[in-house]
N, C-alpha and C positions, 0 to 999 in steps of 0.2 A: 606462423606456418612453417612446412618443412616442405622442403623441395625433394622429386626426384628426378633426375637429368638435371639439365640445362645448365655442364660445367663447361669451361673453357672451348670455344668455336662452337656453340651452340647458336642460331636465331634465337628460338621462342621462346627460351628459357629466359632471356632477359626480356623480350614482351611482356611473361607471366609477372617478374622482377617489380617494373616498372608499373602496370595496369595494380596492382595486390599492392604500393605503397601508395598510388595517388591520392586517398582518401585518409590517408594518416592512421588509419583502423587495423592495420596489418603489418608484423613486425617478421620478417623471417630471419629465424632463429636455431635451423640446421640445416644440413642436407645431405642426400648422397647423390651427387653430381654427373660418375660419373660409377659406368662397370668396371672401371679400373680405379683402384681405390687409391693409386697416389693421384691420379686425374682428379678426386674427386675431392679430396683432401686439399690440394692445390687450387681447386677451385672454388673451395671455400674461403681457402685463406685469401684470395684475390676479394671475395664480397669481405674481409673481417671481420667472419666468424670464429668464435675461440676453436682451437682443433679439438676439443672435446665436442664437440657439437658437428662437426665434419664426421663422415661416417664411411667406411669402405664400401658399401653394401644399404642396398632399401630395406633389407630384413634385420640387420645389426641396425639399422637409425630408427624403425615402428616398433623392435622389442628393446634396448635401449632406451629411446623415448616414454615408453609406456611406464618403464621404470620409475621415470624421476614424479617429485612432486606435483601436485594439478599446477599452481603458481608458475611450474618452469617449462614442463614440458610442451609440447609443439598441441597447436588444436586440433588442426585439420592438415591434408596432406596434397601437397599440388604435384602431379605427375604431369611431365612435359617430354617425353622420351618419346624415340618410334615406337609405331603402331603397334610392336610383338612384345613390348614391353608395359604396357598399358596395364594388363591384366592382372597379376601376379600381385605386385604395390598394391593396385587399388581392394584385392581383394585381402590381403594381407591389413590392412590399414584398415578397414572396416571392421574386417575380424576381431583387431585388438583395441577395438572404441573409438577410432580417430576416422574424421568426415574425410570427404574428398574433393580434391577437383582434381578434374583432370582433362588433358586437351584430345581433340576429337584426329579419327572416332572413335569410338569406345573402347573398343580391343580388335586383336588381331584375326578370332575367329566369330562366328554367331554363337556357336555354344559358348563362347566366355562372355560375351552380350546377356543373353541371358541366363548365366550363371550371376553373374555380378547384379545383376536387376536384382534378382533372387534375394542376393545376399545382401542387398541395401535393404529391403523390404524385410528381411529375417533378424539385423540388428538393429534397425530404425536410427541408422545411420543417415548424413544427408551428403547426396552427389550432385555434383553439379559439371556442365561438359561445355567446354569455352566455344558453344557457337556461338562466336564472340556480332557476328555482323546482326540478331536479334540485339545487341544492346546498345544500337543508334536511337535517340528520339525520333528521328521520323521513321523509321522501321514500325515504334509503339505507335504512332498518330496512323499508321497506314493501318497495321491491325485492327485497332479501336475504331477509326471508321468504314474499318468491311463489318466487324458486330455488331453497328449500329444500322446497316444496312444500306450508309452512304450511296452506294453505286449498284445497289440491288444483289440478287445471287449472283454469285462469280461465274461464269462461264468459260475463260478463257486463261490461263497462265502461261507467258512465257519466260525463262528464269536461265539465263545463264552466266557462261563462270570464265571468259575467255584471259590464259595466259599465253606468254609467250617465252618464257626464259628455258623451257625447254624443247626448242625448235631445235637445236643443236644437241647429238648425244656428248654431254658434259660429264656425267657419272663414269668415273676412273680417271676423269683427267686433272691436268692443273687447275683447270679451271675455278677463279674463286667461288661456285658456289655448288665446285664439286661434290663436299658432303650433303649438304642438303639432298642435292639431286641424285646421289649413289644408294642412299637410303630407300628414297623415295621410290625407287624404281628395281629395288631388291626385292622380289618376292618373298624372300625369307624374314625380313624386317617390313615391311610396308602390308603383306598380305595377298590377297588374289587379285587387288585394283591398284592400280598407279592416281591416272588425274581423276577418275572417278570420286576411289576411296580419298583422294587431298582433297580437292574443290567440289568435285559431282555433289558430296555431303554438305556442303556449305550451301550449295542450291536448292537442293529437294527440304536443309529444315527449312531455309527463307520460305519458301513456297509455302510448306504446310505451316511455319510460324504463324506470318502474315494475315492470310486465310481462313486459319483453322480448319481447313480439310485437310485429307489424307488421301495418299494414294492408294487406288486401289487397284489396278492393272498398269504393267509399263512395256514395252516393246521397245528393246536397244538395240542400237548400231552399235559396235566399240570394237576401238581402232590402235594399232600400233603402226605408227607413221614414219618414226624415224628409225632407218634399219639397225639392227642389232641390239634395240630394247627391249627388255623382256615383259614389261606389263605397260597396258594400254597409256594413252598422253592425248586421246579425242576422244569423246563419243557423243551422241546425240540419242537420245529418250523419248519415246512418245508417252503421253500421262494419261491417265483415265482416272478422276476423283470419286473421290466415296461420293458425291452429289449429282454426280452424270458432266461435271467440268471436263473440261480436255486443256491441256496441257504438252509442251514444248519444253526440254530441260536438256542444254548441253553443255560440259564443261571439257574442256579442251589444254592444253600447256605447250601446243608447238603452234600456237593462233602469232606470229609473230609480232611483234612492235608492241603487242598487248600489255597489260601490267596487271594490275589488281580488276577488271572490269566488267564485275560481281553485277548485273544489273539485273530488276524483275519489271513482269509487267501485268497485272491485272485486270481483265475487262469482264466489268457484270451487264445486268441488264440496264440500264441508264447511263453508267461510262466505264473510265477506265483509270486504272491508277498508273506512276512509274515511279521507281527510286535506283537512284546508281549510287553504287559505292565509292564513285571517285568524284560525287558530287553530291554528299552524305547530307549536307544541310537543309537540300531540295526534294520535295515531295511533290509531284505534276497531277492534278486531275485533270482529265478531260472529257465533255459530254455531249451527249449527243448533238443535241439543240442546242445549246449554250458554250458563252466562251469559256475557254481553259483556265484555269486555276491553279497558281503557284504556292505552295504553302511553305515555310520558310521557318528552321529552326530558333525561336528565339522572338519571333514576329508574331503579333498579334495573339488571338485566347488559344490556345491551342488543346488537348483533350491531359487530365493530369497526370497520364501515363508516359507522352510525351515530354511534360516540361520535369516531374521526376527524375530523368535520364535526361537533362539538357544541364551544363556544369560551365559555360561560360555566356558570354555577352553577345547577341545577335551580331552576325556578319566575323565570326571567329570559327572557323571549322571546328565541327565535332568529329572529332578525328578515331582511327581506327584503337588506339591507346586509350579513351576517354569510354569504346563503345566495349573493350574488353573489361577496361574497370568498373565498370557496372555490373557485371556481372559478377566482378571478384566483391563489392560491395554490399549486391545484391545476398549473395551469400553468406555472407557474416554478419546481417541483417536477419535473415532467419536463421541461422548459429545461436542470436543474443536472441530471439524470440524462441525458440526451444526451448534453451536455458531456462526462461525466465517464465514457461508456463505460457505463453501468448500464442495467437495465430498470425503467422505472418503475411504483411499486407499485399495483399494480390496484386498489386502495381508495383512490387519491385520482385518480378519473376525473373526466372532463370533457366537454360535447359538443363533438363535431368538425364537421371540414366537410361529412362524411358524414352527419350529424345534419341539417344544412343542406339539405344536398340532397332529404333527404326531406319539410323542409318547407314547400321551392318545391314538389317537387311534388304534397304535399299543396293549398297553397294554387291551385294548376295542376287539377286532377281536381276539385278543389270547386269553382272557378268554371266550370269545361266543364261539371260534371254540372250544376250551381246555372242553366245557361244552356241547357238540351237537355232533350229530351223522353223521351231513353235515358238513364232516371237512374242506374242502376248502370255504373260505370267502374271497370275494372282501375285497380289501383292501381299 
């Protein structure tokens, strides 16, 4: 593969790094690192890559790349940069025959959302969008038993996204986690949503993952809490599902003490489900009449979607790295099925750009509704 972002004081770019080697399937082989092309240059030669393979620019590394032999050249193209840079690569990359990934959400506006849809479906290209929290095994065991009808129709969802590391305005200061946070809360690189568009999107796919329903009405609260930031860091959703479900979805980043604690909850007609992301191994039923039910990654028959996506020995966290790799997996899994004329096998899914799509305009409908006084918006 060939990168684009994630050079020197980057997070996710070494997440992407480390999730695209753990499977031995995945060699990367260039990159342009960084908008500044000696940053980028330097930050390849920090991975030791040859500097002919370091690139100034994402357009000098996809026309470049396209040049060299099939044998040498880059397959697919991982894009890890902010939000305003998403679009441009990915659709540049498609254009000149090279797949994608690329980390969520999709792009910076809805028209590049579905312009890019467009243009995967125009060159039959394949994209795939790291919402990485679908690739835990019990995330697959939870879905597979709402399709099977486990706990009957769903009625109820609550699903939220509580951080804390932006309780404090840190964007311009010393602060180690300055960049991250400066970005993130720059309109001009992040877009119209701050925690919404980072986490809100990691909860509305969980929701509709899980599920399989979609939203179809939402009515926001959305909040700027801490003075002098320019894009929201609270809000809270009310949901209304294509099936008549109702629904709760808040994601927040000044919730203090918080850390990653991504949790859903599902209740149909017979019980209810729950999974927390800081207790990834664990999947709880609970029923009406009956005792509660712990289901456990790695423990007993579990559904083969589930143990698919399981990669170590019961009682060994399947950790947040193991659930991104799955998906970089998943995707070069159907790479080699393309190639080779096959259909690839529905138990090693992934989101798409149509994934994507839904959540620009989820982040799109929550900030219109978060901003008007008509708070129910078709979704």
């Amino acid at each position: 593969m060939g990168m684009v972002g994630g050079g020197r004081g980057a997070f996710i770019g070494s997440v992407h790094r480390i999730a695209a080697n753990m499977d031995g399937l995945i060699d990367l082989v260039c990159g342009a690192f960084s908008g500044d092309p000696e940053k980028s240059k330097a930050s390849g030669a920090d991975l030791m890559l040859p500097p002919d393979r370091c690139y100034g620019s994402f357009d000098e590394m996809i026309l470049k790349e396209k040049e060299l032999p099939a044998d040498r050249r880059m397959d697919f193209v991982a894009i890890v940069t902010p939000n305003h840079m998403h679009y441009e690569p990915a659709k540049l990359a498609l254009e000149n025959g090279f797949d994608v990934i690329c980390d969520k959400p999709l792009s910076f506006t809805m028209e590049e959302a579905l312009d890019l849809e467009k243009t995967v479906k125009e060159t039959g290209r394949l994209f795939a969008l790291t919402h990485n929290y679908t690739g835990y095994p019990m995330v697959k065991q939870a879905k597979k038993m709402i399709e099977d009808g486990k706990i009957g129709t769903v009625r109820k969802i609550v699903v939220e996204y509580p951080q804390g590391w932006l309780s404090e305005k840190i964007e311009g200061s010393d602060h180690p986690n300055f960049k991250q946070a400066t970005w993130r809360t720059d309109p001009a690189r992040s877009g119209i949503a701050g925690a919404m568009g980072d986490i809100g999107t990691h909860a509305e796919n969980l929701a509709e993952y899980i599920t399989g329903l979609q939203i179809d009405e939402l009515c926001a609260d959305i909040s700027i809490l801490v003075p002098g930031r320019l894009l929201d860091d609270d809000g809270n959703v009310l949901l209304r599902m294509n099936n008549g479900a109702r629904g709760v979805l808040f994601a927040s980043q000044i919730s203090a003490g918080e850390e990653n604690n991504l949790k859903i909850r599902i209740y149909g007609e017979y019980g209810g489900m729950e999974w927390s992301q800081q207790e990834p191994n664990t999947l709880i039923l609970r029923w009406h009449e009956r005792q509660m039910e712990v289901y456990r990654t790695g423990v007993g028959k579990l559904y083969p979607e589930a143990e698919a996506h399981r990669r170590i020995p019961a009682g060994h966290p399947e950790g947040y790295l193991e659930a991104f790799a799955n998906i970089y997996r998943n995707f070069v899994y159907a790479l080699d099925a393309r190639n080779e004329g096959k259909l690839q096998d529905p138990v090693y899914d992934f989101p798409t750009v149509s994934d994507g799509v839904r959540g620009m305009k989820f982040v799109e409908r929550v900030i219109e509704s978060g901003k008007s006084k008509n708070k129910w918006l078709k979704f």
